[in-house]
C-alpha positions as CSV (number, residue, x, y, z in Angstrom):
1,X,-13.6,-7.5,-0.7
2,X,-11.7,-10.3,0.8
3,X,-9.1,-9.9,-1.8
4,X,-8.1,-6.2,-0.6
5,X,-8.2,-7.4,2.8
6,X,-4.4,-7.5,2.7
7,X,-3.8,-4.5,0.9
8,X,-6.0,-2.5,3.8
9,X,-4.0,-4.0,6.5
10,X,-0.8,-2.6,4.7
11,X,-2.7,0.8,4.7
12,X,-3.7,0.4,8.0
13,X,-0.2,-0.7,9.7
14,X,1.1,2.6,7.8
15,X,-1.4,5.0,9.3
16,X,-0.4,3.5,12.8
17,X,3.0,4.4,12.1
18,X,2.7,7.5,11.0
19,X,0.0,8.3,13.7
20,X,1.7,12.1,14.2
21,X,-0.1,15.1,12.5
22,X,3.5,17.2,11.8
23,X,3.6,18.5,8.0
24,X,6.5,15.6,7.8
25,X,4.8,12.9,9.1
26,X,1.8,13.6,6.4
27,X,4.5,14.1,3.9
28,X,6.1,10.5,4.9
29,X,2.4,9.2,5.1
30,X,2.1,9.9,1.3
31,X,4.9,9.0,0.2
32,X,4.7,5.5,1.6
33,X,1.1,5.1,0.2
34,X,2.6,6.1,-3.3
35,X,4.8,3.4,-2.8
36,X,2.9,0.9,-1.4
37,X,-0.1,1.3,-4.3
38,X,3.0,1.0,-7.0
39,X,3.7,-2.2,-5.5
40,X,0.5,-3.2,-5.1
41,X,0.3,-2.9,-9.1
42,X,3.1,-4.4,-9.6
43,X,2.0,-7.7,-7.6
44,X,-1.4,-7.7,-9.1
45,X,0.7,-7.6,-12.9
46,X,2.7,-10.6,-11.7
47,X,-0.2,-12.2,-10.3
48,X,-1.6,-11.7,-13.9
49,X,1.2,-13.1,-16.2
50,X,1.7,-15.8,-13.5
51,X,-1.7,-16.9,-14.7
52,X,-1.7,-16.3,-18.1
53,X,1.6,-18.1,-19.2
């Protein structure tokens, strides 16, 4: 889907920075993509209410 295109890159650029297998690093990992879906949500609500009003 052309319209998650974005959203994978963001997923992608994350796993590249956090590349190392330590505990931490997986701990960092998931924390940023708990983040980074909240956001996403967040935009796509926006996106929504942009539209409708």
């Amino acid at each position: 889907m052309k319209a998650d295109a974005g959203k994978r890159k963001i997923f992608d650029a994350v796993d590249l920075l956090t590349e190392d297998t330590s505990a931490q690093t997986t701990e960092v990992k998931v924390e940023l993509r708990k983040h980074l879906s909240t956001l996403m949500q967040v935009e796509s609500l926006l996106s929504y209410l942009t539209r409708v009003m």
